[in-house]
PASEBA-1860 file (N, C-alpha, C; in nm, 3 decimals):
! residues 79
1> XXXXXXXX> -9.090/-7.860/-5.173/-8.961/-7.802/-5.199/-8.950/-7.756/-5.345 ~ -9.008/-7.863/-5.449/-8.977/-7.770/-5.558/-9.077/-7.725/-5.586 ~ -9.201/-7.715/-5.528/-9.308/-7.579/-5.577/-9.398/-7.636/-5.672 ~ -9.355/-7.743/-5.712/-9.448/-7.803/-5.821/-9.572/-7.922/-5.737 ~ -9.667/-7.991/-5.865/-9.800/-8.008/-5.767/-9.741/-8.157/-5.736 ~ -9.743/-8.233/-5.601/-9.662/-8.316/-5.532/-9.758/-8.471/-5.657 ~ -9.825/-8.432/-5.708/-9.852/-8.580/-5.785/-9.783/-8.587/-5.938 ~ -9.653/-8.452/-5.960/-9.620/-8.499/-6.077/-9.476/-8.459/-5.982
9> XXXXXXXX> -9.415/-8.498/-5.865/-9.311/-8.549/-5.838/-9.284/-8.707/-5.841 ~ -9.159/-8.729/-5.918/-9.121/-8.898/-5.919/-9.044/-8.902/-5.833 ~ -8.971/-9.038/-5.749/-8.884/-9.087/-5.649/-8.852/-9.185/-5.676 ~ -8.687/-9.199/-5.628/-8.575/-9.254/-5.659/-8.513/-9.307/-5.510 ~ -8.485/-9.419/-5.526/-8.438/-9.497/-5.350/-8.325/-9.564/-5.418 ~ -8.204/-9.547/-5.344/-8.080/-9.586/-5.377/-8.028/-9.645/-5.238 ~ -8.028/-9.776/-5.209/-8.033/-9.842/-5.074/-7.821/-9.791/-5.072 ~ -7.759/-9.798/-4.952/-7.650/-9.788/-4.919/-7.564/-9.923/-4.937
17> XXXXXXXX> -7.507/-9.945/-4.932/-7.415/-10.139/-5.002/-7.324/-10.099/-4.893 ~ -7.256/-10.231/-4.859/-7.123/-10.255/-4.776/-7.134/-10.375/-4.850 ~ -6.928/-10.391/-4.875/-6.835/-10.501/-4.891/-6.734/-10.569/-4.766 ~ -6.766/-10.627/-4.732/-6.712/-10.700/-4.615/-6.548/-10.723/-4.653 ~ -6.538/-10.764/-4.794/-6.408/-10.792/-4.823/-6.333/-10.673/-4.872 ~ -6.378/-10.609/-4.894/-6.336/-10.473/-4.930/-6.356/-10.380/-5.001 ~ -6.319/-10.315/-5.060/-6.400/-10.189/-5.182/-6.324/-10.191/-5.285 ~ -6.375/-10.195/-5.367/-6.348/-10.190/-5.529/-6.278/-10.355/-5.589
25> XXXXXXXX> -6.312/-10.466/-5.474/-6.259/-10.603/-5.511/-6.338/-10.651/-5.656 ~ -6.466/-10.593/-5.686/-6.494/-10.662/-5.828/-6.449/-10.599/-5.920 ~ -6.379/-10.500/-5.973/-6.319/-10.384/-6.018/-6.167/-10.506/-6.037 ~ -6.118/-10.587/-5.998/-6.020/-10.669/-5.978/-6.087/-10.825/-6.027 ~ -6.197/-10.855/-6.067/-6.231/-10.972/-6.104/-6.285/-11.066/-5.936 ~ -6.275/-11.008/-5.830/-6.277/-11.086/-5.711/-6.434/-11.132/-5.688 ~ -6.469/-11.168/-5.585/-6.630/-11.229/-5.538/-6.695/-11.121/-5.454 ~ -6.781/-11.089/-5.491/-6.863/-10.960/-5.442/-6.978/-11.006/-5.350
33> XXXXXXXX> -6.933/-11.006/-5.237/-7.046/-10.993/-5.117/-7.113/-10.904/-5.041 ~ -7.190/-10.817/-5.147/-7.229/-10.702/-5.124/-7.356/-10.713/-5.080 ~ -7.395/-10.639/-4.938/-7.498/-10.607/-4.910/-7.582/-10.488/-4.877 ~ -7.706/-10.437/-4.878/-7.734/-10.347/-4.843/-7.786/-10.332/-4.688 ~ -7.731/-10.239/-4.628/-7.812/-10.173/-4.502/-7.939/-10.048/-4.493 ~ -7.982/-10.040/-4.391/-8.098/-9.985/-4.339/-8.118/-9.816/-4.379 ~ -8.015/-9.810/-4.470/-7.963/-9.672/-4.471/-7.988/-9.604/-4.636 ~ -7.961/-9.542/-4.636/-7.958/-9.469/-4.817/-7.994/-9.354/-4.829
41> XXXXXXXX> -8.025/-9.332/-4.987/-8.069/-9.177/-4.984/-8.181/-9.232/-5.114 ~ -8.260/-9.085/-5.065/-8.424/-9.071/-5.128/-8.371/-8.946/-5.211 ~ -8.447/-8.975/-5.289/-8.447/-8.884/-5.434/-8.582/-8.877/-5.520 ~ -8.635/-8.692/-5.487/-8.752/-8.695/-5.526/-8.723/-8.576/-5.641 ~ -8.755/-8.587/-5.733/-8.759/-8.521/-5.886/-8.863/-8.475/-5.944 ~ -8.884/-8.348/-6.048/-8.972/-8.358/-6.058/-8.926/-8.333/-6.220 ~ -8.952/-8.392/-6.359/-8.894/-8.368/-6.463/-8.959/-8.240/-6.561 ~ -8.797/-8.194/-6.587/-8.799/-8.049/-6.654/-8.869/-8.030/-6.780
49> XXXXXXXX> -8.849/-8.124/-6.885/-8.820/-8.099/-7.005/-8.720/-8.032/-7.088 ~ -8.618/-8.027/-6.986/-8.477/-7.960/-7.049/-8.364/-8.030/-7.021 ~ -8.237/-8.001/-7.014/-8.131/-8.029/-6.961/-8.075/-8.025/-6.890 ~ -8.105/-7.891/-6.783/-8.069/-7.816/-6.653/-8.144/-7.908/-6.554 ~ -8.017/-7.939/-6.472/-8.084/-8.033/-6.341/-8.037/-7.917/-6.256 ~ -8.128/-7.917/-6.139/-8.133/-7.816/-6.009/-8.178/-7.904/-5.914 ~ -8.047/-7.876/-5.822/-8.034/-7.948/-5.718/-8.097/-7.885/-5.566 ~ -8.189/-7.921/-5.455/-8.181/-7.868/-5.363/-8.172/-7.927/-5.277
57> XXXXXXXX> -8.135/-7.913/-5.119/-8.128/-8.026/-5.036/-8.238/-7.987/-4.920 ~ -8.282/-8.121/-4.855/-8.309/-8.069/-4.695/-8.236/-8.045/-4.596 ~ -8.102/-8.092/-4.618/-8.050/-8.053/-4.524/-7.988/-7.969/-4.578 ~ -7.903/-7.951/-4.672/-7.833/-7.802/-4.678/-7.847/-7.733/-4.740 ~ -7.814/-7.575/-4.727/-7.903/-7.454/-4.805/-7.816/-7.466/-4.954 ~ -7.859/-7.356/-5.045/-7.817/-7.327/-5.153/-7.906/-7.412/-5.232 ~ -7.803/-7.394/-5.365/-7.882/-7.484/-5.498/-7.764/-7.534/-5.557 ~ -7.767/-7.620/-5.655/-7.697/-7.686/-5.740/-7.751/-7.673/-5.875
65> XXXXXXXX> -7.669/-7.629/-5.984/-7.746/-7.631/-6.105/-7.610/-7.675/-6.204 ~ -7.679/-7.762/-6.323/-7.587/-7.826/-6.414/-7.680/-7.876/-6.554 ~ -7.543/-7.905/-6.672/-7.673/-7.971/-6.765/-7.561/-8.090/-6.788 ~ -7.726/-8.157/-6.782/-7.656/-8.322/-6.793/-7.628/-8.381/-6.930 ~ -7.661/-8.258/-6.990/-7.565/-8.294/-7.165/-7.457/-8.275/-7.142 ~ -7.380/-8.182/-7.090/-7.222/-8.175/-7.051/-7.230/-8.276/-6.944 ~ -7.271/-8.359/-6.913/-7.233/-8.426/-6.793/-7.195/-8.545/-6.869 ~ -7.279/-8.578/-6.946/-7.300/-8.697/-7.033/-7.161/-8.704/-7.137
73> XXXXXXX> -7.125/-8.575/-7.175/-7.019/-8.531/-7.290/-6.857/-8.603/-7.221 ~ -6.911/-8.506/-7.066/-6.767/-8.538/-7.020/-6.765/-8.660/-7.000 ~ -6.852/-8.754/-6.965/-6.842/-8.903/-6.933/-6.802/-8.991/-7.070 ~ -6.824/-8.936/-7.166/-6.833/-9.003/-7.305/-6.676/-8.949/-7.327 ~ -6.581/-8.829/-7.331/-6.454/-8.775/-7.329/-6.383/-8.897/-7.228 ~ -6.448/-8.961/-7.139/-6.353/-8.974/-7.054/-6.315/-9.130/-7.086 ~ -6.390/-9.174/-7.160/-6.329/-9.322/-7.244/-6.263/-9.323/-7.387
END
């Protein structure tokens, strides 16, 4: 998918969580019985040397493009 040679792609596994007691209870100081299921998303990258992240999917068409210095800016604005 991204055209580049598949031994200088890296991957990223982000398992899916469920809270039995509810969502956002540690956000409140509460007891977090969080587990993961069978489920998640895979994330394969391949690094730029820039700032521009480009997004593509398998399942859906188009692209996504952004720089994660403004991403980072706005997250740092937002405290």
């Amino acid at each position: 998918m991204s055209g580049k040679d598949p031994g200088e792609v890296q991957i990223v596994v982000s398992p899916y969580r469920i809270c039995p007691l509810g969502a956002h209870i540690y956000h409140q100081g509460g007891t977090v019985t969080a587990m993961t299921i069978n489920k998640g998303i895979l994330l394969g990258f391949v690094p730029s040397g820039d700032s521009e992240v480009v997004s593509h999917s398998g399942q859906f068409g188009g692209e996504v493009r952004f720089s994660s210095v403004k991403v980072v800016i706005a997250v740092l604005d937002a405290f």
